[in-house]
Jmol script that loads the backbone (N, CA, C; Angstrom):
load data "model"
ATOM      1  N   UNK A   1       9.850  -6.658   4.711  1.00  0.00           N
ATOM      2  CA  UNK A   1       8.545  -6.339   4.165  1.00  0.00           C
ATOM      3  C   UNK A   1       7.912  -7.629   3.655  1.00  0.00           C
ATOM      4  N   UNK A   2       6.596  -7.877   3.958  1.00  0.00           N
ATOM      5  CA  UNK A   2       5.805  -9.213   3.349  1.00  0.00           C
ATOM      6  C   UNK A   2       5.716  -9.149   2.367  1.00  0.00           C
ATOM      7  N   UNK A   3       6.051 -10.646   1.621  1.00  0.00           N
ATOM      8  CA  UNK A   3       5.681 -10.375   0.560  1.00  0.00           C
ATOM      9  C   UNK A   3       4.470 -10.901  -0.206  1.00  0.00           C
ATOM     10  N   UNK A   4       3.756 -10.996   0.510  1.00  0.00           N
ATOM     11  CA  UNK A   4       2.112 -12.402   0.166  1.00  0.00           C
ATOM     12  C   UNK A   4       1.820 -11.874  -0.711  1.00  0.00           C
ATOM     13  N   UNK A   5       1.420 -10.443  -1.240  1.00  0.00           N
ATOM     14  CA  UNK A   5       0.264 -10.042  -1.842  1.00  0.00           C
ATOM     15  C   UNK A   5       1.169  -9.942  -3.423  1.00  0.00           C
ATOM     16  N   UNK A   6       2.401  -9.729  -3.337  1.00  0.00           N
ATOM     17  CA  UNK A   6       3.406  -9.936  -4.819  1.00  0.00           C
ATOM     18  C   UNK A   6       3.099 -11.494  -4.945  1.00  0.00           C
ATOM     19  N   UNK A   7       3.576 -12.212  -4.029  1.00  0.00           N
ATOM     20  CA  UNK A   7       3.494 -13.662  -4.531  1.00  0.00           C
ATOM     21  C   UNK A   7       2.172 -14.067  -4.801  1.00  0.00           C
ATOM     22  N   UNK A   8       1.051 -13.868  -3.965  1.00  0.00           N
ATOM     23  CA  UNK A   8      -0.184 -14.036  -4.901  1.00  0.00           C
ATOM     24  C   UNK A   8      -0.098 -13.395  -6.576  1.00  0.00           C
ATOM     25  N   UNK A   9      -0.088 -12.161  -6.483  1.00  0.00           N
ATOM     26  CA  UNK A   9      -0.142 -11.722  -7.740  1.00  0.00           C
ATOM     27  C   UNK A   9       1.030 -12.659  -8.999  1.00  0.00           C
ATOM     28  N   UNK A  10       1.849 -12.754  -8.744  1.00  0.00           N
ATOM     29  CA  UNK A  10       2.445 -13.318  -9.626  1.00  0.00           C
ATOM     30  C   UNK A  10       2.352 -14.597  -9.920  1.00  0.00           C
ATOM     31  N   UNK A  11       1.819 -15.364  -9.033  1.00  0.00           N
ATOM     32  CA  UNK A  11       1.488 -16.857  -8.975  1.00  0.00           C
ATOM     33  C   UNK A  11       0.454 -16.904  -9.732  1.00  0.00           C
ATOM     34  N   UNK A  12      -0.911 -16.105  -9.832  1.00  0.00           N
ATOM     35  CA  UNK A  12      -1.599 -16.067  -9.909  1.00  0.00           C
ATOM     36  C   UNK A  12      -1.968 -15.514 -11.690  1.00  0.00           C
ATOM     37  N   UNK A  13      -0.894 -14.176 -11.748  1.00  0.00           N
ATOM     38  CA  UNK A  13      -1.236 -13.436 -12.835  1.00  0.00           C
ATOM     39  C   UNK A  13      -2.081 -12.540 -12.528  1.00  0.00           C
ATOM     40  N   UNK A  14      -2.054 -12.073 -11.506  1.00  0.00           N
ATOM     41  CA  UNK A  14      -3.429 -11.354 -11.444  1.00  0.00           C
ATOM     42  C   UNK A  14      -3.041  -9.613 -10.610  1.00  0.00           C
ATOM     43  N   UNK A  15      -3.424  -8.547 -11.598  1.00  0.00           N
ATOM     44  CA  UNK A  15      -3.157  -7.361 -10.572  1.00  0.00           C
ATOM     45  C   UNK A  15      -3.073  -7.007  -9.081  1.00  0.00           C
ATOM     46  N   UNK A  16      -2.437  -6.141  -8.384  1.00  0.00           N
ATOM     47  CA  UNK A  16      -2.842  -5.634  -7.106  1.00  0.00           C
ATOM     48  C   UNK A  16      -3.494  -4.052  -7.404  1.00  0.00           C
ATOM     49  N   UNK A  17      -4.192  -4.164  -6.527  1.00  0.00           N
ATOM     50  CA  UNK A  17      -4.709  -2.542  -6.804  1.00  0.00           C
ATOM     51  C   UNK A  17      -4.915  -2.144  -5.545  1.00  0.00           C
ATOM     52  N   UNK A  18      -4.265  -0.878  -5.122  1.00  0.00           N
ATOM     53  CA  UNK A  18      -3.981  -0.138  -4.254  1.00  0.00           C
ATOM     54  C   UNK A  18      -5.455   0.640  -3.704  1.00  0.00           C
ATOM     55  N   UNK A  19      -6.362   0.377  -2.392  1.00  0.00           N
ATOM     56  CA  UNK A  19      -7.116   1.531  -2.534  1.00  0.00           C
ATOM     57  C   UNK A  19      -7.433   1.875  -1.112  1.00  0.00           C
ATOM     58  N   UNK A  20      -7.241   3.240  -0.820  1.00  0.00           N
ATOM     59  CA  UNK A  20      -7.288   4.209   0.197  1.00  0.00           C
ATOM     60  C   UNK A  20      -8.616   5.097   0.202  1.00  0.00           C
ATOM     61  N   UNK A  21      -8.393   5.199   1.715  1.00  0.00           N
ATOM     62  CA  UNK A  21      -9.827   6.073   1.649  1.00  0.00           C
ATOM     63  C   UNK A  21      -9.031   7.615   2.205  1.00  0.00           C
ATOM     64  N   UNK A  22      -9.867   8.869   2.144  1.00  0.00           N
ATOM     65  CA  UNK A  22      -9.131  10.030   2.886  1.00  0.00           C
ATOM     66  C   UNK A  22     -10.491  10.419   3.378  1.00  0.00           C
ATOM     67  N   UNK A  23     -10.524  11.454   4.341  1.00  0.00           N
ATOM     68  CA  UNK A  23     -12.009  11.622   5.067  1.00  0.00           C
ATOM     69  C   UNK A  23     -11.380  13.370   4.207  1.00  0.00           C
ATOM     70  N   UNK A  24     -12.727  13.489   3.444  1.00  0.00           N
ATOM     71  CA  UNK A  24     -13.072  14.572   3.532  1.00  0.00           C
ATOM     72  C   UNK A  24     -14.147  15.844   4.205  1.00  0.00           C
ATOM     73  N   UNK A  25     -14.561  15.202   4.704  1.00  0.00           N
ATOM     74  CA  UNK A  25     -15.420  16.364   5.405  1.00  0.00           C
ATOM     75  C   UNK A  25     -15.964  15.158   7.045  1.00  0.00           C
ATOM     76  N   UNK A  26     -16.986  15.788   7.792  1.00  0.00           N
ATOM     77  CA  UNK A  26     -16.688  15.262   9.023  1.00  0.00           C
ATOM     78  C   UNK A  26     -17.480  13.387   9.062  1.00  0.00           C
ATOM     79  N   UNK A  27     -18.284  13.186   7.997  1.00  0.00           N
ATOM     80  CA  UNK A  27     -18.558  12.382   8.017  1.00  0.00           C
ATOM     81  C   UNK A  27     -18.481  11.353   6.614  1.00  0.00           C
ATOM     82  N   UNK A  28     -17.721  12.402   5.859  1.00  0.00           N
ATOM     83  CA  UNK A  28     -17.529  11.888   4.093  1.00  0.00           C
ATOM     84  C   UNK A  28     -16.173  11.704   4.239  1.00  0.00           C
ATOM     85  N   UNK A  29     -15.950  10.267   3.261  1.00  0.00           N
ATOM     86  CA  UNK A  29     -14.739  10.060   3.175  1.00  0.00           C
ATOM     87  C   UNK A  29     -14.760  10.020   1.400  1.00  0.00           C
ATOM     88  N   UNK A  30     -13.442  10.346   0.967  1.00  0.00           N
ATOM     89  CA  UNK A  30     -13.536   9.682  -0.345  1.00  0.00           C
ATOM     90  C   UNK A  30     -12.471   8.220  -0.684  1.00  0.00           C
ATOM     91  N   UNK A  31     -13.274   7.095  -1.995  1.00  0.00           N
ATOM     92  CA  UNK A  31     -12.478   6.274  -2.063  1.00  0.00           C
ATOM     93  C   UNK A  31     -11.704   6.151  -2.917  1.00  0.00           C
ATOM     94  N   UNK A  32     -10.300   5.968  -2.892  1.00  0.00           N
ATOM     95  CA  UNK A  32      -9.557   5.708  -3.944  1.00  0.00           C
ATOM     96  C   UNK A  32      -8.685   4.576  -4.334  1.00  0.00           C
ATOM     97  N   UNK A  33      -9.166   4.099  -6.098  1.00  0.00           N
ATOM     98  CA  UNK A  33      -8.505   2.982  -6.791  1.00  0.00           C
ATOM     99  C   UNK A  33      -7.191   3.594  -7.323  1.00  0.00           C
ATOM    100  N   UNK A  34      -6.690   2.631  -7.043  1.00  0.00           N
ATOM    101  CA  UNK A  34      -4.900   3.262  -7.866  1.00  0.00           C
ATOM    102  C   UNK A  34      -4.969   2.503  -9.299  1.00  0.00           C
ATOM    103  N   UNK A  35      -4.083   2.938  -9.774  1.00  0.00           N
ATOM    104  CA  UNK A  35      -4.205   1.751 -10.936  1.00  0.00           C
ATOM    105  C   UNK A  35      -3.660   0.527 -10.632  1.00  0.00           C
ATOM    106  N   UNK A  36      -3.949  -0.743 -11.739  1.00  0.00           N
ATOM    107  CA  UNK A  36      -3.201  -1.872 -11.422  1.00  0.00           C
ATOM    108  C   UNK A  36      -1.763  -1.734 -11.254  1.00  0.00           C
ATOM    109  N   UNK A  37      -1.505  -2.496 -10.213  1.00  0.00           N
ATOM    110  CA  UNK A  37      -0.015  -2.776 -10.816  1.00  0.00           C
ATOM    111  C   UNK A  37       0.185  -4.453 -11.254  1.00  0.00           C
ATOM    112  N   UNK A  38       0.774  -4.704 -12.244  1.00  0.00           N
ATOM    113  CA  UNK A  38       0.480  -6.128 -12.975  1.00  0.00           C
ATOM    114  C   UNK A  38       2.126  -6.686 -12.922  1.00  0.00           C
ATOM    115  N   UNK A  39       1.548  -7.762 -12.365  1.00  0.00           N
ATOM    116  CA  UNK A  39       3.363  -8.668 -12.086  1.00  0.00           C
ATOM    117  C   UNK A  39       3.746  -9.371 -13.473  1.00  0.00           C
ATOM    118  N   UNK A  40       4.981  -9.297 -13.243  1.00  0.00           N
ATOM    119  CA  UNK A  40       5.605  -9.860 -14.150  1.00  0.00           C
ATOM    120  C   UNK A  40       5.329 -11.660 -14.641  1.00  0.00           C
ATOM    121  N   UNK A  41       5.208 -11.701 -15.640  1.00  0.00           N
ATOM    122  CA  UNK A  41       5.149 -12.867 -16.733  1.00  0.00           C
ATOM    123  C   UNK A  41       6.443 -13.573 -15.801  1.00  0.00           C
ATOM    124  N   UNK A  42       7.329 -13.751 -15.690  1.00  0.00           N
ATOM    125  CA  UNK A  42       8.518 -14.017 -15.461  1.00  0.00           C
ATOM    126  C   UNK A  42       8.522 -14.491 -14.084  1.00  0.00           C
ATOM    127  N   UNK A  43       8.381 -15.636 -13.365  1.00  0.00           N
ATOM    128  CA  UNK A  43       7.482 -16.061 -11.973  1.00  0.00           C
ATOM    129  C   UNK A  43       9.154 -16.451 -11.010  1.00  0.00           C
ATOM    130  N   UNK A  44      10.132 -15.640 -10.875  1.00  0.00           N
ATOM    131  CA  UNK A  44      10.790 -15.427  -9.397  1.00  0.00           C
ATOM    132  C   UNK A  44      10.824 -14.609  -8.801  1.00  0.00           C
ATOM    133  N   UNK A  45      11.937 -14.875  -7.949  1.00  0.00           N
ATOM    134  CA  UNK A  45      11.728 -14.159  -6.413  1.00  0.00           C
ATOM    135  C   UNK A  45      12.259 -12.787  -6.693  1.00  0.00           C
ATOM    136  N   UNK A  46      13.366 -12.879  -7.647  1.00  0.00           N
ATOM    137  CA  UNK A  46      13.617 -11.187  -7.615  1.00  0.00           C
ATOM    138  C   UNK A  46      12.452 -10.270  -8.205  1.00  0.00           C
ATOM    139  N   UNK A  47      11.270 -10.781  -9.423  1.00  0.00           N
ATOM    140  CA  UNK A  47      10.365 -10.032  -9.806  1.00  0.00           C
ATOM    141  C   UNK A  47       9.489  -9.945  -8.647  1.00  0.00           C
ATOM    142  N   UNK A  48       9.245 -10.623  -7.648  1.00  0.00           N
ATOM    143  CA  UNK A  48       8.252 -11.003  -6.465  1.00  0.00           C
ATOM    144  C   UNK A  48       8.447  -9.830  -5.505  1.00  0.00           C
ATOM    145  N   UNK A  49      10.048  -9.765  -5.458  1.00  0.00           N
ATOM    146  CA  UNK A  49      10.488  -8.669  -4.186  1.00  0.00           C
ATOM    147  C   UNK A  49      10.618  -7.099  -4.864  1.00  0.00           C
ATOM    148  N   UNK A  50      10.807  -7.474  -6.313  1.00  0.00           N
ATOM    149  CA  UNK A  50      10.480  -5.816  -7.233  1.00  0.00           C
ATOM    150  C   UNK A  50       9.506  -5.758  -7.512  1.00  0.00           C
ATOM    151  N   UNK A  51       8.277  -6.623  -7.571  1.00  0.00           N
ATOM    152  CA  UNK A  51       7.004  -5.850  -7.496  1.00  0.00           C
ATOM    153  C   UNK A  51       6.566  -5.110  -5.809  1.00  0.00           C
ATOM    154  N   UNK A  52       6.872  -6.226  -4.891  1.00  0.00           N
ATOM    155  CA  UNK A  52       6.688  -5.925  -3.333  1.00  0.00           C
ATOM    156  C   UNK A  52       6.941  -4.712  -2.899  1.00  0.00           C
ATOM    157  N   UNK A  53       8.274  -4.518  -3.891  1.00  0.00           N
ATOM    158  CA  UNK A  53       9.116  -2.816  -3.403  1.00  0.00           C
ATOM    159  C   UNK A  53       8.241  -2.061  -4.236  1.00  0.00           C
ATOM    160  N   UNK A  54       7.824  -2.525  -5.809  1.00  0.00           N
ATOM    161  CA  UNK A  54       7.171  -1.153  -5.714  1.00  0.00           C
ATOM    162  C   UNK A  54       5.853  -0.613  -5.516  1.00  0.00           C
ATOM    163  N   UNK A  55       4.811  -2.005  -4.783  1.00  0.00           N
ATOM    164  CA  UNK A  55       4.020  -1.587  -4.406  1.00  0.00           C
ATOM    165  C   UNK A  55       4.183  -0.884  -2.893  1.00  0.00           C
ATOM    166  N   UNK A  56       4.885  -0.962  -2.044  1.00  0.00           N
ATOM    167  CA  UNK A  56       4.826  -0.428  -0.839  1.00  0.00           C
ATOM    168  C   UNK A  56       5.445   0.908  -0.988  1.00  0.00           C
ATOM    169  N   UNK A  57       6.390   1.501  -1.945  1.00  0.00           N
ATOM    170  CA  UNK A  57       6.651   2.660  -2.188  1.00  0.00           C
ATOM    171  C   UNK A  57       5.522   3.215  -2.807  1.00  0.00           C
ATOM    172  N   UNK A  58       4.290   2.760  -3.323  1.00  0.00           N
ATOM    173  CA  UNK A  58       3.531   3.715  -3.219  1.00  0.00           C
ATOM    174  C   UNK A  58       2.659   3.677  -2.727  1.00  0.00           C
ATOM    175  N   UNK A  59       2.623   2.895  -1.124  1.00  0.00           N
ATOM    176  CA  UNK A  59       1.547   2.362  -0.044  1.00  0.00           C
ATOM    177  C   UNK A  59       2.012   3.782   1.047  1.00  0.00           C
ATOM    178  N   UNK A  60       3.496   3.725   0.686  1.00  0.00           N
ATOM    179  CA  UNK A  60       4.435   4.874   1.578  1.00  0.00           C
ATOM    180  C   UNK A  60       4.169   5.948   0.870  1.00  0.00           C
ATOM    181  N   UNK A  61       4.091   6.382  -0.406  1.00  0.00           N
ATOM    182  CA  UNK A  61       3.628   7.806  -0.603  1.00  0.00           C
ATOM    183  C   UNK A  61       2.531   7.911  -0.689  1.00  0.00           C
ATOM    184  N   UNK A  62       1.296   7.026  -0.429  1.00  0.00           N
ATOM    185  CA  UNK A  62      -0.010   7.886  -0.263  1.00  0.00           C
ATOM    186  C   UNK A  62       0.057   7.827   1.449  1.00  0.00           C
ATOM    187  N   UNK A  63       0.522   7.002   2.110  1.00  0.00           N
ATOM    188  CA  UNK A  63       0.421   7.382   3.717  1.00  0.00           C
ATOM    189  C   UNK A  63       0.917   9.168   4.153  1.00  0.00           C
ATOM    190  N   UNK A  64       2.254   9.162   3.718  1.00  0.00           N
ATOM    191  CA  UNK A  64       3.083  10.464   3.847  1.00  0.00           C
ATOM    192  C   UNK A  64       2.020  11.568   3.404  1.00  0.00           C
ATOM    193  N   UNK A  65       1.213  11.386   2.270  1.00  0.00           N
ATOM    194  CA  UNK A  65       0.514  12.588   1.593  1.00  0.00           C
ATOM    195  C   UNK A  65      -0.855  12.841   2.266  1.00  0.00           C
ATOM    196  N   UNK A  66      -1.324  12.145   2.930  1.00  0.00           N
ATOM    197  CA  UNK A  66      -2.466  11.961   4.096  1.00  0.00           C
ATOM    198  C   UNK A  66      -2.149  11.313   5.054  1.00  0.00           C
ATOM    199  N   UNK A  67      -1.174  11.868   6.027  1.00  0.00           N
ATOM    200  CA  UNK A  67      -0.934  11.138   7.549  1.00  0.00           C
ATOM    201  C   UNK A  67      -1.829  10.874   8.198  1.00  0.00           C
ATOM    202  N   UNK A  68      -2.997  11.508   8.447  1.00  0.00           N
ATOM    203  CA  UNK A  68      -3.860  12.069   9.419  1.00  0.00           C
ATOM    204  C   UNK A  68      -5.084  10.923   9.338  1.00  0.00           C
ATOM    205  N   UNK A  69      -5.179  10.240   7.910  1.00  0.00           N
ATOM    206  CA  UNK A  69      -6.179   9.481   7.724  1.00  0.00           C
ATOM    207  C   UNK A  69      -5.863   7.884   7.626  1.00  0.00           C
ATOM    208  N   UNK A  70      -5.069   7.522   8.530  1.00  0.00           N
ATOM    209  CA  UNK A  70      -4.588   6.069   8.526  1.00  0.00           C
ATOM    210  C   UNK A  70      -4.684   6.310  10.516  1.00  0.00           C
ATOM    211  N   UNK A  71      -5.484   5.096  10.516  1.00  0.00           N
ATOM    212  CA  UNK A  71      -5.256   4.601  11.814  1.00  0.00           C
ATOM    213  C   UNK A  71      -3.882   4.368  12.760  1.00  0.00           C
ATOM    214  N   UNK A  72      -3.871   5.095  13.537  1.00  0.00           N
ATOM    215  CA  UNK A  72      -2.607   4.843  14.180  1.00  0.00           C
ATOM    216  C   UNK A  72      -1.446   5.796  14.139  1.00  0.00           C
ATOM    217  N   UNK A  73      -1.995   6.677  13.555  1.00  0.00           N
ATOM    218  CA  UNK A  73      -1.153   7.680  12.975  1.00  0.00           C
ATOM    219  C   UNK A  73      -0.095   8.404  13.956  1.00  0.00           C
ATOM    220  N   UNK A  74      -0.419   8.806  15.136  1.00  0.00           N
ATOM    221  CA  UNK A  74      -0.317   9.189  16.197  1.00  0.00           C
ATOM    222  C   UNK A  74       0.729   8.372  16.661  1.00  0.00           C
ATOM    223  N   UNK A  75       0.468   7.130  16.643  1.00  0.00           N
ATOM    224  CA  UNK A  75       0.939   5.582  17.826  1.00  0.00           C
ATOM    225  C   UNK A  75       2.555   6.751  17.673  1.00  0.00           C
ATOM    226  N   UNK A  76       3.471   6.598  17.084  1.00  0.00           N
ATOM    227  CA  UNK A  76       4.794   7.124  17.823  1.00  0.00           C
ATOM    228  C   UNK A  76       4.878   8.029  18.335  1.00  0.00           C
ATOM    229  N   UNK A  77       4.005   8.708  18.455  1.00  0.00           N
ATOM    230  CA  UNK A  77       4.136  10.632  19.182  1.00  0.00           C
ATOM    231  C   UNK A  77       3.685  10.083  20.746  1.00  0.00           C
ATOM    232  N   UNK A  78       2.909   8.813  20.962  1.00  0.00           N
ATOM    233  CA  UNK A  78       2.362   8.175  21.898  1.00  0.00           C
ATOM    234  C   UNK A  78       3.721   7.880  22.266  1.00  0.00           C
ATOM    235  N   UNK A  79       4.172   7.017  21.867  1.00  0.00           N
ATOM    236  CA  UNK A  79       5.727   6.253  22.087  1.00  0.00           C
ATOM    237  C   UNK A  79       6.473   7.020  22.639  1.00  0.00           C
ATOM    238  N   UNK A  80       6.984   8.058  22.517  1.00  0.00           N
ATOM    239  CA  UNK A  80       7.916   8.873  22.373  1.00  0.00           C
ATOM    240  C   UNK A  80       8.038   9.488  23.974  1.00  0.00           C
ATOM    241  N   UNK A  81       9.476   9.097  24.927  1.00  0.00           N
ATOM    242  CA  UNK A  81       9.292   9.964  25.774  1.00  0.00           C
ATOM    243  C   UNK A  81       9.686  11.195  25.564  1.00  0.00           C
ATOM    244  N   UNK A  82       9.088  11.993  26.539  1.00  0.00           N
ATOM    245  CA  UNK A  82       9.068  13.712  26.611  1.00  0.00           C
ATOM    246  C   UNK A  82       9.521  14.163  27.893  1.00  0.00           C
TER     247      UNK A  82
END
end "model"
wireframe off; spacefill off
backbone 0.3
color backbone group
């Protein structure tokens, strides 16, 4: 898993904030801010790769909770022989 956007943040001091869109109706989508997540004071690699993990665990539970509205969604059912 990359880790750019932890190592910015922590290099930096500066939040990541998570934000997704979901389509609600055929031409409305809605947008959503997550809250910050704020890196650790403490500038190594193990805080770098435990912020990384826990932003993508919840990059992975808003995908899972709206499959349908991420591009590509499909691509393995494509993949998949039958």
């Amino acid at each position: 898993m990359p880790l750019g956007s932890s190592w910015v943040s922590t290099k930096m001091q500066i939040p990541i904030i998570i934000l997704h869109t979901e389509m609600t109706e055929k031409y409305k989508i809605k947008i959503t801010f997550e809250d910050p997540i704020y890196p650790s004071e403490i500038q190594n690699r193990q805080n770098i790769i435990d912020e990384s993990t826990h932003v993508f665990k919840k990059i992975d539970k808003i995908i899972r909770n709206n499959p349908y509205s991420w591009c590509g969604y499909d691509t393995f059912d494509k993949m998949m022989i039958k």
